[in-house]
C-alpha positions as CSV (number, residue, x, y, z in Angstrom):
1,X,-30.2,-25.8,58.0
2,X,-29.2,-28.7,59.9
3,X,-25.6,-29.2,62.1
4,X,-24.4,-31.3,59.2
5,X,-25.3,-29.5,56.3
6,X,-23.8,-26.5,57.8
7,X,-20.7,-28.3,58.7
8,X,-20.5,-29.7,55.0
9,X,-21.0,-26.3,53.9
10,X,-17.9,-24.9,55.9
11,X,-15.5,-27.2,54.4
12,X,-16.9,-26.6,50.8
13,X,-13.4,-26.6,48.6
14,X,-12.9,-22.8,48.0
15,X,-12.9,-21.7,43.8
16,X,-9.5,-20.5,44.3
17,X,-8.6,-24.4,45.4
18,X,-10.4,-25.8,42.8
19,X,-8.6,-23.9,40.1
20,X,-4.9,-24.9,41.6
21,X,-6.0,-27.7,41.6
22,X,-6.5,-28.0,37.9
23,X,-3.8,-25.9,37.3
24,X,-1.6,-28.4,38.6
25,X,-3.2,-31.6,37.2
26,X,-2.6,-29.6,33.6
27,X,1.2,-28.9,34.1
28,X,1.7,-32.6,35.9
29,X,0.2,-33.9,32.6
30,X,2.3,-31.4,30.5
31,X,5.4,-32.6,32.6
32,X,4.4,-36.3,32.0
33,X,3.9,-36.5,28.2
34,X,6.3,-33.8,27.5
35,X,4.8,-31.6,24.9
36,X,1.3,-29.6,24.1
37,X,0.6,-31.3,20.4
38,X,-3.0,-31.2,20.3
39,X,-3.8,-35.1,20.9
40,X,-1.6,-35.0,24.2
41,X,-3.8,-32.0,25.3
42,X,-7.1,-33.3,24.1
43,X,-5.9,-36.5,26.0
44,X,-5.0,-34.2,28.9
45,X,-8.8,-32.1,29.0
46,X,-10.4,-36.4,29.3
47,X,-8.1,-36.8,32.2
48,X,-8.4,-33.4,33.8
49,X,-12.2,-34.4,33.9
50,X,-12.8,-37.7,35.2
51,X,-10.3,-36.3,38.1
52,X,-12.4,-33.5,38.6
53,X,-15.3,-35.7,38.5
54,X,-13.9,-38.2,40.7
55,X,-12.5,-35.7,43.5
56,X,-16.3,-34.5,43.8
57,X,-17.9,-37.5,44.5
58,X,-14.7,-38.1,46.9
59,X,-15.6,-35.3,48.6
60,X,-19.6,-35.3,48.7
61,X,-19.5,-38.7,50.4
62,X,-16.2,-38.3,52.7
63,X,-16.6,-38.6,56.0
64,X,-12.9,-37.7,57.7
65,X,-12.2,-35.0,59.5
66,X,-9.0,-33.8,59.5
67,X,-6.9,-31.1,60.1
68,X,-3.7,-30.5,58.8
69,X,-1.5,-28.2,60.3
70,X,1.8,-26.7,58.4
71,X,4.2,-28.1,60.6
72,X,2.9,-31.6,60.3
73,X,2.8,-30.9,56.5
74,X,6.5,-29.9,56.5
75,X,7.4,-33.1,58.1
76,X,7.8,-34.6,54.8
77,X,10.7,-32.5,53.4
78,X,13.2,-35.2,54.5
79,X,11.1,-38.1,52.1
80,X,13.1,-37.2,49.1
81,X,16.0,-38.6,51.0
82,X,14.6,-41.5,52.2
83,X,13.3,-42.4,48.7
84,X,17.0,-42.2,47.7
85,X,18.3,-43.9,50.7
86,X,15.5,-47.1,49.9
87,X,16.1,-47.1,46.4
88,X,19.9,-48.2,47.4
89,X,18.6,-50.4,50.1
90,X,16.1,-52.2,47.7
91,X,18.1,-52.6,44.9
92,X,21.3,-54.3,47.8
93,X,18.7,-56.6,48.7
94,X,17.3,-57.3,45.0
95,X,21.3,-57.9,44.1
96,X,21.9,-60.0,47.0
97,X,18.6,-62.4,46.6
98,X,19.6,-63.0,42.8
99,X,23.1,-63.8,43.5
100,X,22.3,-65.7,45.9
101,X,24.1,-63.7,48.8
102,X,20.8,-63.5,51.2
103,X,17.5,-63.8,50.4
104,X,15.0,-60.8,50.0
105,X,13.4,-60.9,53.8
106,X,9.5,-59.9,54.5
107,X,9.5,-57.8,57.7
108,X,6.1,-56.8,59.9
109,X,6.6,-54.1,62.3
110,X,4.5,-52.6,65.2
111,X,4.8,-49.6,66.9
112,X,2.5,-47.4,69.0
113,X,0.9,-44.5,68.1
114,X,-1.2,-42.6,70.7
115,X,-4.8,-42.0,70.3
116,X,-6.0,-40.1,73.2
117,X,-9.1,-39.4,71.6
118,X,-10.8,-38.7,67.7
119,X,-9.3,-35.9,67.0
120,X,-9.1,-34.3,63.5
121,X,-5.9,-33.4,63.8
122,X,-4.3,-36.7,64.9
123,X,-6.5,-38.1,62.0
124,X,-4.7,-35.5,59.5
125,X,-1.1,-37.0,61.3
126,X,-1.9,-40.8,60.8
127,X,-3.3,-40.2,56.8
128,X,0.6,-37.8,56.8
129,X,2.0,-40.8,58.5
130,X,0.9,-43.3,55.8
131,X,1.3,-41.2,53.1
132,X,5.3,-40.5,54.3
133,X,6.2,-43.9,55.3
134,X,4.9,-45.4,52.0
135,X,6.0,-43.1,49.3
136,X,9.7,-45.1,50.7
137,X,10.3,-48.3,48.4
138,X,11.4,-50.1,51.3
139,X,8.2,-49.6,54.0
140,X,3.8,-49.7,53.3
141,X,1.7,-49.0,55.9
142,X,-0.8,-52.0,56.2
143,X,-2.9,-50.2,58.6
144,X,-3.7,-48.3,61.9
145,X,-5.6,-49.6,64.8
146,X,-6.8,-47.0,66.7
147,X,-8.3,-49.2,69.6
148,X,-4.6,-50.6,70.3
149,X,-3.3,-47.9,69.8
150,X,-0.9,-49.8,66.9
151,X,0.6,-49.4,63.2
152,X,1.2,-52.2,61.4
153,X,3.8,-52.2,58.3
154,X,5.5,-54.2,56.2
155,X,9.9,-53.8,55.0
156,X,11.6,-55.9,53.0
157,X,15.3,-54.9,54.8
158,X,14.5,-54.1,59.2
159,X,15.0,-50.3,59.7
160,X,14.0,-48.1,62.4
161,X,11.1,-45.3,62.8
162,X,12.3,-42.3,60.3
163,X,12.4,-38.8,62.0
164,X,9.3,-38.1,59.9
165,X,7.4,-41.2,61.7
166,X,8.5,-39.9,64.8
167,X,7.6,-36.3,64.8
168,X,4.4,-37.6,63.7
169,X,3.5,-39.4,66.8
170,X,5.0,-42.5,66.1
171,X,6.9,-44.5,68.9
172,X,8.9,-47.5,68.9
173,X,7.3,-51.4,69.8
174,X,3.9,-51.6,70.6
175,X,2.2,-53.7,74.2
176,X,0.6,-56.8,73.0
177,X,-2.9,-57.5,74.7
């Protein structure tokens, strides 16, 4: 057995995963459509298998390794109060532009993250890192360049790095070249 096939073979999703898995895919459809009449559910066994279907050919071609660790995880329990706090600051600037108050601004920012090395658990951080910063209304993460050390993002209204960004390795301004 070669290095690789045994290394595939170690991060093989467990049955146990698997099965949350589609036990939550089944209740997040159940809380979408809001009943259990048959055509909902017969609607909700197509959709519980393409996912399936397309989460294992995710994972048989993959090629990230990452490790997430709980307290990087946690990190995110203060995203459903920046969602709130960006829904209000969306909606100010949306008001303003169609009043004509101040128009809606397009904002890039840069700011360093450091990338001593490949590591699998600073690559769990930066996919944590985008997945926190744009689940907000009011930032996307464009991208991260690891050679410079960078991530770029855009905002429509300025604000600084949340305390989610920062205990996630993210740091204010970034050296240009």
């Amino acid at each position: 057995m070669t290095r690789e096939t045994r290394s595939r073979a170690a991060t093989k999703p467990s049955l146990v995963l698997c099965c949350l898995f589609a036990i939550s895919v089944v209740l997040s459809w159940i809380l979408c459509v809001g009943g259990t009449r048959r055509d909902e559910m017969l609607v909700g066994a197509v959709v519980l298998l393409l996912t399936g279907i397309f989460l294992y050919q995710v994972w048989r071609t993959e090629t990230l390794d990452v490790e997430f660790q709980l307290v990087d995880i946690a990190q995110g329990w203060r995203v459903p109060g920046y969602l709130i706090k960006d829904v209000y600051v969306i909606t100010a600037v949306l008001f303003k532009d169609l009043l004509g108050m101040a128009s809606a601004g397009s904002f890039y920012r840069v700011d360093k993250v450091k990338h001593e090395k490949r590591h699998p658990r600073q690559e769990a951080r930066d996919v944590l890192t985008t997945l926190y910063t744009t689940m907000t209304p009011n930032s996307i993460v464009i991208g991260i360049d690891r050679r410079q050390d960078r991530l770029l993002f855009h905002q429509l209204q300025r604000s600084g790095i949340s305390k989610t960004a920062r205990a996630l390795g993210v740091r204010p301004g970034a050296e240009h070249p």
